[in-house]
N, C-alpha and C positions, 0 to 999 in steps of 0.2 A: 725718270727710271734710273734706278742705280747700277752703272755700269757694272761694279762689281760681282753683281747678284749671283753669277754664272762662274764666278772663279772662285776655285779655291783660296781662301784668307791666307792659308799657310806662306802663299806663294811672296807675300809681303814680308813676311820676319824671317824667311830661311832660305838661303842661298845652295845651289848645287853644292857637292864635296868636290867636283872638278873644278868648278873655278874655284872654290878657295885654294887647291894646290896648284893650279896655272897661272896665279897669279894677277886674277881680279882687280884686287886692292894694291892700291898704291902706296904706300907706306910715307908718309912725308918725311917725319922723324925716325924712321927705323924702330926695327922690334928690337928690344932691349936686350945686351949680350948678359946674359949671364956671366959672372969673373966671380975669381976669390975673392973673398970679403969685400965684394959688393954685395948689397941687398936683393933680396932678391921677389920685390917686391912688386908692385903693380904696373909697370911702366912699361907695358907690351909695346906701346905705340904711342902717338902725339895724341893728342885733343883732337884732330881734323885726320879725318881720312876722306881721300877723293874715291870713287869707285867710278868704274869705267862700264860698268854694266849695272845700271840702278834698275831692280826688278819694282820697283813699286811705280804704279801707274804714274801716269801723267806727273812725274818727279824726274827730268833728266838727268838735274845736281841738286842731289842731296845735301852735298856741304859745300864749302868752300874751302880751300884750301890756302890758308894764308901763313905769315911766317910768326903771325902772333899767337894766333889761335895752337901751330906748331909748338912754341916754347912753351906750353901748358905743362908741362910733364910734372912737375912737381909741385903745381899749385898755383904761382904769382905769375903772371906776366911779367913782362922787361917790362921796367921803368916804375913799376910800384912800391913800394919799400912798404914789408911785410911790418915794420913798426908803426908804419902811419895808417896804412889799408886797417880800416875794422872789419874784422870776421863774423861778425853779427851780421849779415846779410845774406837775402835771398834769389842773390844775384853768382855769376861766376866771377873771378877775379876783376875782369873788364870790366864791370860794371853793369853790363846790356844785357845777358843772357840770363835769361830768369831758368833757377834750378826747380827744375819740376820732380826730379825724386833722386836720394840719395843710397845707394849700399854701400855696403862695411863690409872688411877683413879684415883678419889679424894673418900676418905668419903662424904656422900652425907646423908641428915637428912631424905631427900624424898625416901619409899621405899629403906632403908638402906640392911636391912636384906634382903628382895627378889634380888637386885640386885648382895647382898655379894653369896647368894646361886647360882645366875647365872656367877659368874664370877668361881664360884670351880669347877661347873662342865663343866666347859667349861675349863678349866686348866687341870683339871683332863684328859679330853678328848684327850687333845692337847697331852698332856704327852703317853695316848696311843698309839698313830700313833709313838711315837716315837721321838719328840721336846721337846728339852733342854729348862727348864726356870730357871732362876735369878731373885728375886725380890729384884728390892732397896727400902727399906722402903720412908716414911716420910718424919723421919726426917734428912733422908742426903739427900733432895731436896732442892734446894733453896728457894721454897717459902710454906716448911713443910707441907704442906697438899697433895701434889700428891704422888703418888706409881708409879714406872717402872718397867713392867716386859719385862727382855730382853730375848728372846727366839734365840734357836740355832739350827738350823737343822744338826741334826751328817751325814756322807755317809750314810750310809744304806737309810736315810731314802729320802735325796736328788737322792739317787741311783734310791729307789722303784721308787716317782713319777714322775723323768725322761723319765722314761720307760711308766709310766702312761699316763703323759702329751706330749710324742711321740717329747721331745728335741731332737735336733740332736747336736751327738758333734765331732771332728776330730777321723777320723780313721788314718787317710795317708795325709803327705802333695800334696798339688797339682804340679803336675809335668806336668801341661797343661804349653807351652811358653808362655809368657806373649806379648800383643797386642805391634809390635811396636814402636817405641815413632815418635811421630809429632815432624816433625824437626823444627815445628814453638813454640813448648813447650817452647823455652828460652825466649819469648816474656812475659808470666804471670809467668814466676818464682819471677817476685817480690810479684807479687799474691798468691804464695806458702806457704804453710807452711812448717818450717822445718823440715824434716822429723825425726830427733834425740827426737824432741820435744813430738811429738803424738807416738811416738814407735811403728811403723805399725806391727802386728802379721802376722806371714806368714800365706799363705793363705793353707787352707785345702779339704780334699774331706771328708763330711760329713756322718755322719748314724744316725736313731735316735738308741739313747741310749738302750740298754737292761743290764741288770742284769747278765744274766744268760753269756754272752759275754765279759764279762766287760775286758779281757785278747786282747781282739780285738780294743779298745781303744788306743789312747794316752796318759794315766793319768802314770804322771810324779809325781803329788802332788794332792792325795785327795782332801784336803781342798782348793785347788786352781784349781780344775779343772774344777768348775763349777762357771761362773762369777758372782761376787755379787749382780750382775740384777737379773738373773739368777737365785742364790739362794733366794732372796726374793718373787720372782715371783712364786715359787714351794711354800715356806711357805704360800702367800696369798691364794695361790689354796687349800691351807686345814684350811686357818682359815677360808675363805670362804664359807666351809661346813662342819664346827667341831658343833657337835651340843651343845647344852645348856642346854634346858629344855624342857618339856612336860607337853603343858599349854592347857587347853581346850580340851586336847585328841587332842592338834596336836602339831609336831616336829617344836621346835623354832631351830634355825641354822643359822649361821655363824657372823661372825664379823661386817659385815654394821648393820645388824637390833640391836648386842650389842651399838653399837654406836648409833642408832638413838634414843635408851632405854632410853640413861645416862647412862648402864652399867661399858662402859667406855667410854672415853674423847677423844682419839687418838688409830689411829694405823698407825703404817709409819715404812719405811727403813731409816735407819741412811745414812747419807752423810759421806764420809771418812775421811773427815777434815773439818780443819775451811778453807777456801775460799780462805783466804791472807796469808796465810804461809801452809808449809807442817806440817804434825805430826810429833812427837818426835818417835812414833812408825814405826819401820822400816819395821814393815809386812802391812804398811798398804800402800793403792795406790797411792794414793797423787791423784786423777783423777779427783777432783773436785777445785782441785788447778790449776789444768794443763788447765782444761775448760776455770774456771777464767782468766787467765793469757792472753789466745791465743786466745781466743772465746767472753768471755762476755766483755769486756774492746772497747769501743767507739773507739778505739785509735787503732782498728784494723779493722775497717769498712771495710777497701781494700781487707782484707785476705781470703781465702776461711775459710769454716766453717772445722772439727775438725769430719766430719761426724760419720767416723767409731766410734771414740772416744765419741761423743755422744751418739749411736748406743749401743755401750758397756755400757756405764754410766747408760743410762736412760732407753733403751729397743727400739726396733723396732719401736715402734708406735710413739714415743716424733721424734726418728732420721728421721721418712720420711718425718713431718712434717716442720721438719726445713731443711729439702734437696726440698722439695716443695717449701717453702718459699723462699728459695736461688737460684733455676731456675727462679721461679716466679721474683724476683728481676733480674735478669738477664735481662731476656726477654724486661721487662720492661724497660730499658736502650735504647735497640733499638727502641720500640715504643715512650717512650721519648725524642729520639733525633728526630725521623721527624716529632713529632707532634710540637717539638721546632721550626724545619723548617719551618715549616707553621705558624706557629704563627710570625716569624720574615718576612716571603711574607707576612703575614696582616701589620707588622709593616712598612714595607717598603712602601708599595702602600696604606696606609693609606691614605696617600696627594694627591695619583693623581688619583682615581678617580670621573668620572662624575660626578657621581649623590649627592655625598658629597658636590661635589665644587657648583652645582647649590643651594641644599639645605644651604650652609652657604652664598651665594652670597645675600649681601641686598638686591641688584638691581630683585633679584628673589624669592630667600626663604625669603626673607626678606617682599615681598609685596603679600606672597600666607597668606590669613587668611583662619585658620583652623578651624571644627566645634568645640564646648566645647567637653571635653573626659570626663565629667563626667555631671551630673545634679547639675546646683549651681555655676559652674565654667565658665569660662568667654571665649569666643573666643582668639585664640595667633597666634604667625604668626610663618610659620617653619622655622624660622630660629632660631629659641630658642633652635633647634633638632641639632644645628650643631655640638657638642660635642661626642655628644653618639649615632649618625650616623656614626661619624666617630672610636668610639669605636667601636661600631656594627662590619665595617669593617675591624677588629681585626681578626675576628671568622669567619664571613659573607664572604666569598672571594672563587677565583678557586681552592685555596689547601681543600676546607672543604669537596670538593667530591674527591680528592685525597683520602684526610686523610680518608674518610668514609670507601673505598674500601679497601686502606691499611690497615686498621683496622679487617676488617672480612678476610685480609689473614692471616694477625699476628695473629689472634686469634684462628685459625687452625693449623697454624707450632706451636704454645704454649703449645695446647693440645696434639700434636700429635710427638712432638720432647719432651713431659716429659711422654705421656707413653715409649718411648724408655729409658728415664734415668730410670724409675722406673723397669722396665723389667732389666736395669742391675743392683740395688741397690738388687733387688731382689734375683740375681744369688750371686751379693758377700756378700747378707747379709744370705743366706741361708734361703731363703724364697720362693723356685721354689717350692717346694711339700708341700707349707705350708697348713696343715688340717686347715681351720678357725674353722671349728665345736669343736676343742680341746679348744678352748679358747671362742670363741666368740659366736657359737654356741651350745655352751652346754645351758643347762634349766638353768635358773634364781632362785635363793635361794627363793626369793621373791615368782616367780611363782609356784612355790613348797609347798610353805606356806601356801598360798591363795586360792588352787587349792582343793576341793575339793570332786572331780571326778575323776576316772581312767581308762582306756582304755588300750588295748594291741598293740600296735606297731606291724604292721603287716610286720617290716623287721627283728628286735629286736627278736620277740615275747615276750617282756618283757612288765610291764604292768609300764605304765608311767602317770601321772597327765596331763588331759586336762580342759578345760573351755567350758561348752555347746556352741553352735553357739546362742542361743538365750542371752542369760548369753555377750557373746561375741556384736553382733548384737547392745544388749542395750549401753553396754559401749559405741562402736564407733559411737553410734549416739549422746551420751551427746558428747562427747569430737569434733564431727565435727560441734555440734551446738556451742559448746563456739569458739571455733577457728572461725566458721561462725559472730559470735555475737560482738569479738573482731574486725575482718576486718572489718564488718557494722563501729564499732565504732572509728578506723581509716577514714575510710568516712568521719561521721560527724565532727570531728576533720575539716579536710580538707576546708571541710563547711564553716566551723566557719572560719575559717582563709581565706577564700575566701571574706565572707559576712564583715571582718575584711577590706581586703583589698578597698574593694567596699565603704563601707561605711567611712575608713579616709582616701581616693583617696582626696576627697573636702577639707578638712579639711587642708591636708596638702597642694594642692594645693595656702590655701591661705595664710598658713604660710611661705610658700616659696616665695611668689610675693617678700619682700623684702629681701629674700637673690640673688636676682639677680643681684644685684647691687655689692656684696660684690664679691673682685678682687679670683679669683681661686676657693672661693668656691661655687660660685655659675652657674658657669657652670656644676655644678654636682651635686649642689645640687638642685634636681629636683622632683615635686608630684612622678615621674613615678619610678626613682630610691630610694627614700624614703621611698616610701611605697614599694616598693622593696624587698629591704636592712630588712626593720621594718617584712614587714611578713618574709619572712625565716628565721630570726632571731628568731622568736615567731615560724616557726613550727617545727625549731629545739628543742629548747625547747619541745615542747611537744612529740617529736619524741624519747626524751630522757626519760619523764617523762611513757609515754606508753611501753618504751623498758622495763623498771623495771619492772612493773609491768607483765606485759605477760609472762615474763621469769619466774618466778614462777606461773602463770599458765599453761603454757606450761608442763612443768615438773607436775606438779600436775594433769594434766588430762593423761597426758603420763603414770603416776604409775594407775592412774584408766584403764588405758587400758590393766595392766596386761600382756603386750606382754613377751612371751614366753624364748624368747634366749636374750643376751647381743646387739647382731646385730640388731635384732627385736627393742631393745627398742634406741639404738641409730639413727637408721635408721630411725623411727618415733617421736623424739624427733627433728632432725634436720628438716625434711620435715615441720613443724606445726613451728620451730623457723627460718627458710630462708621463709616459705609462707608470715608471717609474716614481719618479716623487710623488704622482698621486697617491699610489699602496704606499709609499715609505711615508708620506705628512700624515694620509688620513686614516690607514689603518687604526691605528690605537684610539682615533676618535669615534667611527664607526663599533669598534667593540664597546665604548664604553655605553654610546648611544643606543644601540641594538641589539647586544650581546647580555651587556653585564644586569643579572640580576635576574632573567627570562628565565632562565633554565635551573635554580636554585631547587626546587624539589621543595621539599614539607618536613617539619623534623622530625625523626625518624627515618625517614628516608631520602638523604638529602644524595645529591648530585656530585660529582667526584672526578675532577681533572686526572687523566689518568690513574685513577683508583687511589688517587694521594691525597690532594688537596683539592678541599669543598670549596665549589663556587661560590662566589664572592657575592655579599646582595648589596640591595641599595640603601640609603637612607630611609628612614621614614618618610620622607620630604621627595625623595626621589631620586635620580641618578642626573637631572639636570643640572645641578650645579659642581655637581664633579664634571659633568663634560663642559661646563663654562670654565672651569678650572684646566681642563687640558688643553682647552681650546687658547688661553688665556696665554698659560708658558707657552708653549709651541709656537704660536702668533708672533707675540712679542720677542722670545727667544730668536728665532728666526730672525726676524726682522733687524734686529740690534746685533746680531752677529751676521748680520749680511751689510749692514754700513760699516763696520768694523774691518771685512774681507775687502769693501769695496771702496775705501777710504782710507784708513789708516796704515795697513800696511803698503798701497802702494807710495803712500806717502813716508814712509819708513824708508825702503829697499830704495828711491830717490834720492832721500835725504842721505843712505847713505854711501851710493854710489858718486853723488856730487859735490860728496865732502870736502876735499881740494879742489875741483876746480870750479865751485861756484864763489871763488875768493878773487878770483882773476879779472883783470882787466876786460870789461865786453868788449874792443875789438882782437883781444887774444881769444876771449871764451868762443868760440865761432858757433853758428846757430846750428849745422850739423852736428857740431860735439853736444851738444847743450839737447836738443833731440833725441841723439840717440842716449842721453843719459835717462830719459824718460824710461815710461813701463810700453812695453806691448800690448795695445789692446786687444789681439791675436783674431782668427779667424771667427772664435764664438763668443766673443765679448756683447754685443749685443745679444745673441741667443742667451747667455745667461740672464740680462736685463728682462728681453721677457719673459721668461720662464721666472724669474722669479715675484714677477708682477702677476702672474696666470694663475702661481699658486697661490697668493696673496689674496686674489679674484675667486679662489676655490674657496679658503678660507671665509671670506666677505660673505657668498650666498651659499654652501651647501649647509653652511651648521649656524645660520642667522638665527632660526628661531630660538636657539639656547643661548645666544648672545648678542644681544643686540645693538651692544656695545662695539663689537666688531669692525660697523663699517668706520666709526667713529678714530678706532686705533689705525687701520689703514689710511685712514684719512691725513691724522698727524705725523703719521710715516712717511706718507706721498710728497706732502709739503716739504718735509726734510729732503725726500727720497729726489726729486726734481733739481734742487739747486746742489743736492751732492752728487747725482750724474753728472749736472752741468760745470761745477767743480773739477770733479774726477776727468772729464773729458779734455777739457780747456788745460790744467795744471799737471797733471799727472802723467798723462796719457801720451804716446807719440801723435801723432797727427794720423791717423787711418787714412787707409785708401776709400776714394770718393765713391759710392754705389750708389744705384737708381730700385726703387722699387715704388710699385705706386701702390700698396696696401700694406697692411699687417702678417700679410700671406695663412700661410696654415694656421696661426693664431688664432685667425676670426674664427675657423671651424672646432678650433677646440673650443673657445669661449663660447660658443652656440651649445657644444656639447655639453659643457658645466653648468650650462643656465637653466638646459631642458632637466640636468640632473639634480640639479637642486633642489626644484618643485619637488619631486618625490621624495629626497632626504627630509624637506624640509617638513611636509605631512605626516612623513613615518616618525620624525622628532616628535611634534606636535601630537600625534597620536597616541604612541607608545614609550618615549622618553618621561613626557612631561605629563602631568596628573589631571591635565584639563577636562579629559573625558569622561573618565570613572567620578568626577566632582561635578559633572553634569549631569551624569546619568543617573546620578545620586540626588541631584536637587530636583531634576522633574518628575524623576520616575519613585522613587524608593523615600525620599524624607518624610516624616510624619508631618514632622512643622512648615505649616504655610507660613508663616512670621520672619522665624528665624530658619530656611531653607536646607543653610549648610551646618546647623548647630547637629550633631550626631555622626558628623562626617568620619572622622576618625574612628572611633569606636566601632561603624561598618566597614571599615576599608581595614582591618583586624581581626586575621580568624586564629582561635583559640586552638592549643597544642596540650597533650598532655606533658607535664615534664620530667614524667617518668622515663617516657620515651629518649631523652638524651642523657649521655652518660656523663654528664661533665659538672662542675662545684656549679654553688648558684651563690646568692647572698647570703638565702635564708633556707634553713632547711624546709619549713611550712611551705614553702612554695608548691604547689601541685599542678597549676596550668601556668603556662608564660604564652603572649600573644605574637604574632606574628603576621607581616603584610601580607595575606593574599586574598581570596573568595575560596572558604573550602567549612565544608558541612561541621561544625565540631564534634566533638567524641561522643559514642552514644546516641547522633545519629544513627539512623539506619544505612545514612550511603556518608558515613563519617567519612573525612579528609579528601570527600571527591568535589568536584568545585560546585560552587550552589549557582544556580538560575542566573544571578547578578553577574557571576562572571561571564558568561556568555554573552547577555547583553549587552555587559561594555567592550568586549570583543567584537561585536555585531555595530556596534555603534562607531567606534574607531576603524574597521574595516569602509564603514558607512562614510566617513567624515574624509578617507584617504580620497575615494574612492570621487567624492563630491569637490574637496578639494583640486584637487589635478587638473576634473573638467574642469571648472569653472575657472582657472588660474590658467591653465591651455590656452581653453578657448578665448580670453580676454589677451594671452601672450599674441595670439595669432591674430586674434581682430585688429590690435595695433599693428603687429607688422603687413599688414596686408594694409593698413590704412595710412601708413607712412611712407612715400614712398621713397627705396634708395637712393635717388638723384634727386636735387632741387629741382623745379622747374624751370627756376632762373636759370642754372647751369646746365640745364638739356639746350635751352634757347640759345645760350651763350657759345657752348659750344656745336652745334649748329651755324651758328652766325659765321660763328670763325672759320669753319670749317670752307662754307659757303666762299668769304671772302680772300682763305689763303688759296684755294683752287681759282679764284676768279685773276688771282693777283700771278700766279705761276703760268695760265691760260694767255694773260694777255702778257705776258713777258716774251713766251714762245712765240708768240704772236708777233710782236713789236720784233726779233730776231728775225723772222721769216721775211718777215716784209725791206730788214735792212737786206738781207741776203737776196732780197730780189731787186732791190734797188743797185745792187751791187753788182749783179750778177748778166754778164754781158751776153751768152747764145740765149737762141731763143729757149733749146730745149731746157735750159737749165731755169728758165724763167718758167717756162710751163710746167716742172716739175715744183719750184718753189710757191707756183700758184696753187698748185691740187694741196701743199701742205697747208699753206695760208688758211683755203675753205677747210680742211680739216678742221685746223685749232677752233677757224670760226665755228662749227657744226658743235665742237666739244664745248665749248664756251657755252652755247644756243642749249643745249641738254642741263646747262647749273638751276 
């Protein structure tokens, strides 16, 4: 039982304001006078403070007070000589004190003195709880205006908030037999990593930590018991709520809002070396050399990832992320290869279908004249279509309802064979009993701050800060009307690019009349593909330009929301940034899918974007290969300017901040300077990661059946996209603070959501995009020829216009009928230009086939997930086993205690009382 449970946390990182002015703290070294042209920089106090009243449990002496640890003030110890000492280390000057996380100042002119008072008492503070600091001055920084202070967390104090923050660490190695080996394992051993390489730890049966047991433990070596994630991650949990000052009659607290002040400049974990070589220091890991080496290097694309080794380096939450990414690339392989398949059945039968060969045949496509496709533009005959009919046919074919179906199964076994990996990363990363509420659910510094109400917690009975429902209410209706105001404004956007395309449709039409003549490129180069090509090109652009901006308003109405817990504000930060890029990516594809070409009207009476510009139609061939075409820039676009955002420039702004002093001596260049020259991964650097894998994942299955190509480009992207994360992490990057998560959190639910969405895209593609229906219902129902089925296909899928009816040139005057794509009676009928029988029932048919579709692709989604289930069985067992034998192992510990204390224990009552606990344990034991 955790002693803690029942006390407030707070009580650990912040001290009365009485004692700090009665004089608690012993000053060893004195607080620093302020003089004339002295500096007036960071040297409040020595390295060591003693306190005479340590509030943190079972800690009587926090520090020690000695005369070395005193002469810290400005960096060296006595007796070091700052020319022979290397600064490349992740140790304090002495040698022994491992720096578990560094912040930075500069002198600053702005509120000099308020910010100097916020940084003493917030040092002072830190000092209380019981962390070690080192200040290196000035002027032994490379570019003399910044301060580092290196802080160190002793045991005690990494002890206390283990036990605090409910870590779990080895009691007993695991003595469960380990799963068989697949006799087909010798197949991916070239896919291996060496196992000497990553030095796998054996595996353990865990507990969390306590204090008061600490005998019950594995610790071999204090300072090495607790991993340097590990240890960072217990420091951030108390600078996170070291308080500072008391402004306004209200508690300022913890390190983000010092940072957001200017108070200070940084705060980060140190990385343990430089990248491309090991350290000189032999206590140090070398793990971020070992990453580099096996992990981040192009030149290992093939090898598995370094999980665990990740996992340890970075923390829980960075390792599921790139074990995500690394199924996700997997999977992807296999959708890749049949969507290649089908692409190469389009490349194959490109030539020998029908309806291509009549549309390029002069003798027939060559004598159908066509209505004008825009107002301005001149009648053509289709055989001008014979090119990109026959691309069409690429995409357009029998695999694209294969691929559709295969798609919505794939996308079920993805989901539902990575919650089984995740279920086991869970079990070996010791994340089966993970409390999220310790980390991710605890109250917000911020909401704390802000909060200026309180209520009593009716589980607690402790009286905790809320925000009225009214207070509440207002907020989330400003922050759903800009999120509302922004999608309008993706809309117009779309508009505009619409009314773009509509209106240089003519234009280019007549700048293209004479590249037809020109050999290769005027078979492509056509009004319908130009204007094409020109808009996507223009709404990527602006897809870009609206992405920038949103993402800080996004996060800006997100902090107006005030939401409560860590979980709370991610969870609502992602929802308002995926709402978002959804309508900003897929918009334009969705119109051209659904939209473009439906609503064209007859001529004569054609249809009229705001009473201006005539809607736009489709190819002959269809609107499918324009939306492979949008699909194509956007994808790829995307993609190449997001390694460019996520690579290059941080490699840029690096290179040129460390332009002097990555020339210097490494024991001058010191590993904090060299650090913080690095980029900020910042608070939503992984939120961007997956968010932009999500929409990659949109991409992949909602618009598959018009490109099946798709998974094929994500696939080669991933491959890139994994070892330039792992690049970018390792080289670029500072070192992040260490997080625990044991899933992909709200991801998975959106990725459930895109997958049930996609089935329906992908029907209504298949149905109403692309010509597969109307060319069926053609061949069973309506062709004359049993032989040749689809020979007359075109010539029905074309109903006749008079062309008196429009007002515009033609080629030839004789002209009197030009034909056009739809079902409608021709003139002279009795129900002239109203649609004939045929249309209804390929309407009837494709309603039929959505409709048939969905179920069957549903119900087949659901029978696998229902038949696969979330957890191994192995690892129900395993953890079970463990579960059984860490309670068997804590039971007779308490046990084996009781029974000394009764051997120990000299009255009788005190033996009678240690006897009733003894049958206790035993009775609890006797219940496993």
């Amino acid at each position: 039982m955790n002693q803690f449970n029942g006390k407030n946390l707070e009580t650990l990182i912040e001290m009365s304001s009485t004692g700090e002015e009665t004089g608690d703290i012993a000053v060893i070294t004195g607080i620093a006078v302020d003089s004339p042209g002295e500096d007036n920089g960071p040297n409040y106090y020595g390295s060591s403070i003693g306190s005479r009243d340590c509030e943190i449990p079972g800690n009587p002496e926090v520090l020690s007070t000695t005369t070395e640890t005193a002469s810290l003030i400005h960096g060296l110890p006595k007796g070091i000589d700052k020319q022979i000492h290397s600064k490349d280390s992740i140790f304090f000057c002495d040698g022994v004190r491992r720096i578990d996380f560094i912040l930075s100042y500069v002198d600053d002119l702005k509120d000099a003195e308020k910010k100097m008072e916020r940084r003493k008492e917030f040092e002072i503070n830190l000092l209380k709880t019981g962390l070690e600091l080192e200040t290196e001055s000035k002027e032994d920084s490379d570019d003399g205006k910044t301060y580092f202070t290196k802080i160190h967390a002793p045991w005690d104090v990494l002890a206390t908030y283990a036990e605090v923050m409910h870590i779990k660490v080895p009691i007993k190695e695991n003595d469960i037999p380990q799963a068989r080996e697949n006799p087909f394992d010798w197949l991916m051993k070239p896919f291996r990593l060496n196992p000497k390489i990553i030095n796998p730890e054996p595996d353990y049966f865990t507990a969390p930590f306590s204090k008061q047991r600490q005998e019950l433990f594995l610790i071999d070596n204090p300072e090495t018991f607790f991993s340097p994630s590990t240890r960072n991650r217990i420091v951030y949990y108390i600078l996170s709520r070291c308080k500072y000052a008391t402004e306004e009659g209200k508690r300022k607290f913890g390190i983000k809002r010092l940072l957001n002040n200017g108070t200070y400049t940084a705060a980060f974990p140190l990385h343990d070396c430089r990248y491309w070589k090991k350290s000189h220091d032999p206590k140090s890991e070398n793990e971020r050399y070992t990453l580099y080496k096996e992990w981040a290097r192009f030149g290992r694309f093939y090898k598995e990832q370094p999980l665990n080794l990740i996992r340890k380096y970075y923390g829980e939450k960075i390792g599921i992320y790139f074990a995500w990414l690394g199924f996700y690339t997997e999977m992807l392989g296999i959708a890749g290869a049949v969507g290649f398949i089908c692409f190469l059945y389009g490349c194959i039968t490109k030539d020998g279908n029908v309806w291509s060969d009549e549309i390029c045949d002069a003798e027939f496509g060559g004598k159908i004249i066509m209505c004008p496709l825009c107002d301005g533009c001149d009648f053509w005959r289709l055989n001008t279509t014979c090119e990109s009919t026959k691309n069409s046919h690429l995409f357009d074919n029998a695999a694209t309802l294969f691929f559709a179906v295969f798609m919505g199964i794939w996308v079920t076994l993805f989901l539902e064979l990575w919650k089984r990996r995740q279920a086991k990363l869970e079990y070996e990363w010791d994340l089966v009993d993970f409390e999220e509420e310790q980390q991710q659910l605890q109250i917000r510094p911020e909401y704390e701050a802000k909060c200026t109400h309180s209520k009593r917690n009716p589980v607690t009975q402790e009286m905790e800060p809320y925000i009225p429902i009214s207070n509440q209410a207002m907020r989330s209706c400003l922050s759903g009307a800009t999120v509302l105001f922004w999608i309008f404004l993706i809309l117009i956007c779309i508009i505009a690019v619409i009314v773009y395309r509509l209106s240089m449709y003519a234009s280019f039409a007549k700048i293209t009349v004479n590249m037809k003549k020109v050999k290769y490129i005027g078979t492509f180069f056509t009004p319908q593909m130009v204007t094409s090509v020109t808009a996507s090109v223009l709404n990527f652009i602006i897809i870009m330009i609206l992405n920038y901006f949103y993402e800080r308003v996004a996060i800006w109405i997100t902090d107006l929301e005030i939401p409560k817990t860590h979980l709370e504000y991610e969870n609502r930060l992602t929802m308002k940034m995926f709402l978002f890029q959804f309508v900003n990516y897929y918009s334009s594809c969705f119109y051209v899918a659904f939209f473009k070409g439906k609503f064209i009207g007859r001529p004569g009476e054609y249809n009229y974007l705001f009473g201006s510009w005539r809607n736009e139609e489709c190819d002959p061939g269809g609107c499918l290969i324009e939306l492979t075409t949008q699909l194509t820039i956007i994808m790829a676009g995307k993609q190449i300017w997001g390694n460019i955002q996520e690579s290059f420039l941080p490699w840029v702004k690096n290179w040129w901040v460390s332009r002097n002093a990555r020339h210097h001596p490494e024991r001058l260049y010191s590993r904090w300077e060299q650090d913080h020259d690095l980029q900020d991964m910042g608070q939503f650097g992984l939120f961007y990661e997956y968010l932009e894998m999500v929409i990659q994942f949109g991409f992949v299955t909602l618009f598959v059946a018009s490109f099946p190509l798709a998974p094929v480009l994500a696939l080669l992207n991933n491959i890139i996209e994994v070892r330039v994360d792992a690049w970018k992490f390792i080289t670029q990057f500072r070192r992040p603070m260490a997080a625990k998560a044991h899933s992909i959190g709200i991801w998975q639910q959106i990725l459930n959501g895109v997958a049930i969405f996609s089935v329906v895209t992908n029907a209504f593609i298949v149905a109403f995009t692309s010509d597969m229906i109307p060319r069926l219902v053609y061949k069973y129902a309506y062709s004359p020829n049993d032989q040749l089925p689809m020979r007359g296909y075109i010539n029905n899928s074309l109903s006749i216009a008079n062309a008196s009816l429009l007002k515009f040139g033609s080629l030839d005057k004789e002209i009197t009928t030009c034909r056009y794509k739809d079902y409608r009676y021709p003139l002279g009928h009795r129900l002239e230009y109203q649609h004939t029988m045929q249309f209804w029932h390929i309407l009837a048919a494709k309603m039929a086939f959505i409709i048939i579709l969905e179920h069957v692709v549903f119900l087949v989604k659901f029978a696998i997930a229902a038949l696969i289930p979330d957890v191994p069985s192995e690892v129900k067992a395993r953890i079970k086993r463990e579960k059984y034998l860490t309670q068997k192992i804590l039971h007779e510990y308490e046990l084996n205690k009781l029974k000394e204390m009764l051997v120990g224990t000299g009255g009788s009552s005190g033996n009678k009382e240690v006897s009733v606990q003894a049958e206790k344990v035993e009775l609890l034991k006797g219940e496993l």
